[in-house]
N, C-alpha and C positions, 0 to 999 in steps of 0.2 A: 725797167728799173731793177727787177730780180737779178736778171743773169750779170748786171755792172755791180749789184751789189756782192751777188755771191763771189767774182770775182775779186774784190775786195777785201771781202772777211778771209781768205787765205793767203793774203800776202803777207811776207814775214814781218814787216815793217809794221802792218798794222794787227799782227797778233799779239809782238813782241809789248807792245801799248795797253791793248787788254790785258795780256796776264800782271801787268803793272797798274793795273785800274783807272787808266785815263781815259778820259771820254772822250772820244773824236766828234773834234766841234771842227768844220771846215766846212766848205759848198758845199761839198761832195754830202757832208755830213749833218749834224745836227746844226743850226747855226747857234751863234755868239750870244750866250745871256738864254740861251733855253730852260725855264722851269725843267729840268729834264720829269722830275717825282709829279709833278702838276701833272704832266703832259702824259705820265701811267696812269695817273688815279684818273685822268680823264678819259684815258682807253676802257679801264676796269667800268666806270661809270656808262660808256657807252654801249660794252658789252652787256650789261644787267638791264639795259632796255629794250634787247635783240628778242624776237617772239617764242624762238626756239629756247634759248639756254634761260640759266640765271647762273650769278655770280653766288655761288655759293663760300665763298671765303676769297681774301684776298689777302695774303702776306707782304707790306711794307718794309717793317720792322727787323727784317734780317733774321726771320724763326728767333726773337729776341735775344741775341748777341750775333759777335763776329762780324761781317759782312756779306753781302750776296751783289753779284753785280747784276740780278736782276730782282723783279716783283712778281711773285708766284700767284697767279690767278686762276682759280678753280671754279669749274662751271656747270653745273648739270643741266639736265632737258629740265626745261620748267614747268613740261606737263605730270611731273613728278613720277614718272613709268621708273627712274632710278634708282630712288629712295626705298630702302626697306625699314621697317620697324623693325629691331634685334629686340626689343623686349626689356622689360626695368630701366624704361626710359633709353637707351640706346637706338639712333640710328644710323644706319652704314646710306653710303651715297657715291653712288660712280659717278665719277668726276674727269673731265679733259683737265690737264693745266695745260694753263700757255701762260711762258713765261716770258719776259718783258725787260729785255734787256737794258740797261742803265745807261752800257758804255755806249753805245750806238745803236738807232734805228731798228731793230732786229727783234724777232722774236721767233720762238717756237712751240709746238703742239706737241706734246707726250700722250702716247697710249691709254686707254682707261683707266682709273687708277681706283678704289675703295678708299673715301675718306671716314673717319667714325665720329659721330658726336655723342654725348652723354648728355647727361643732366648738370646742368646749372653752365649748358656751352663748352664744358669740356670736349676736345677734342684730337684727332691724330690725323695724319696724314705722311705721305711717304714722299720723303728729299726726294728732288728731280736726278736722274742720271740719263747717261749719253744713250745706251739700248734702249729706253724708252720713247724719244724723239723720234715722231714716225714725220713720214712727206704727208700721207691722208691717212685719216684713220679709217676703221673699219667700216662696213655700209651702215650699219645702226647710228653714225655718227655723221653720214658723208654730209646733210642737209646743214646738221648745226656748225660743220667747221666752215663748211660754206660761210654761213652767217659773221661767225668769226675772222675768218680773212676779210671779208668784206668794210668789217670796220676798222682792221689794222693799216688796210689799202686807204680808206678815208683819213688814217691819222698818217701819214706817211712811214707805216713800220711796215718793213717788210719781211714773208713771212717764209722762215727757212728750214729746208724739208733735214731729214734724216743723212739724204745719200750726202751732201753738203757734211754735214755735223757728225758723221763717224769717222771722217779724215782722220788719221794723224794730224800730230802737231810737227811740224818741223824739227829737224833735228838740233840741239842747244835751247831750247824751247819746254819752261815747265811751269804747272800752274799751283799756287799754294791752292790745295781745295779737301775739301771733306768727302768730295763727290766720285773721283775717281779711286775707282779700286786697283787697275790694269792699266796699260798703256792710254796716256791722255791722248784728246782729239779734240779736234777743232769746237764740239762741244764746251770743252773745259775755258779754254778758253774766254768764250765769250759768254757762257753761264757756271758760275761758281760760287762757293759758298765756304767760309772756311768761320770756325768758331773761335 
């Protein structure tokens, strides 16, 4: 399913769709009348019962304005080896996101990242961009993406690496986003977020 999907996500016909925010509903794709947000919050959900991780935050709401074509889902080890106490109530937490595409079936896994929380749930975290999207991440992580793929494979999302997602975008081809700084890529595309 990977390699029909990856060739998919680079056809022009069906980038030129994402950068316009339409959701490919066909066989191929998502079918007709899909909860598509049910069918996130029900990955998020399945992911926060895996042994390895916990969901440590999940962004629906579009970082509160603008839109995002996908659901930012932030995870740590749940044996809590990640979490540090920063002190006056402050604590920092490395986090995988994977983000959880809207428009189609797709998703990705970013780099480690340092999320902060405060007192009374205050919080930060850092916008996804295209350098961060790894294929696997690093060995301190290889066990829990495991985990993570495996439930994306059960929800039929499929899971797409870096070498895919630093493409260029074809040329006539542009994404209204927040996220890119430099020449857009096939990341832009199908994960964006504009205010």
């Amino acid at each position: 399913m990977a390699d029909h999907m990856d060739a998919s996500l680079t056809e022009v016909a069906m980038l030129r769709r994402a950068v316009r925010d339409e959701q490919l509903r066909s066989e191929r794709f998502w079918a007709h009348g899909l909860d598509v947000e049910g069918l996130l919050r029900g990955v998020t959900a399945s992911l926060n019962t895996l042994p390895l991780v916990v969901v440590e935050h999940a962004e629906f709401d579009h970082y509160g304005s603008g839109y995002a074509s996908y659901a930012d889902v932030s995870v740590t080890k749940r044996d809590g080896s990640t979490r540090r106490n920063e002190g006056g109530g402050q604590v920092s937490v490395e986090c995988l996101n994977v983000l959880l595409c809207r428009l189609t079936p797709v998703a990705c896994v970013l780099r480690p990242a340092n999320r902060w929380r405060g007192p009374g749930d205050n919080g930060s975290s850092v916008l996804p961009e295209s350098d961060r999207a790894v294929t696997a991440p690093d060995r301190s992580w290889a066990s829990e993406y495991r985990q993570i793929r495996d439930v994306l494979d059960r929800h039929g999302i499929a899971l797409i690496g870096a070498d895919l997602l630093i493409r260029p975008l074809p040329m006539g081809l542009a994404v209204e986003t927040n996220l890119a700084d430099s020449a857009q890529t096939i990341f832009d595309a199908w994960f964006h977020w504009r205010d």
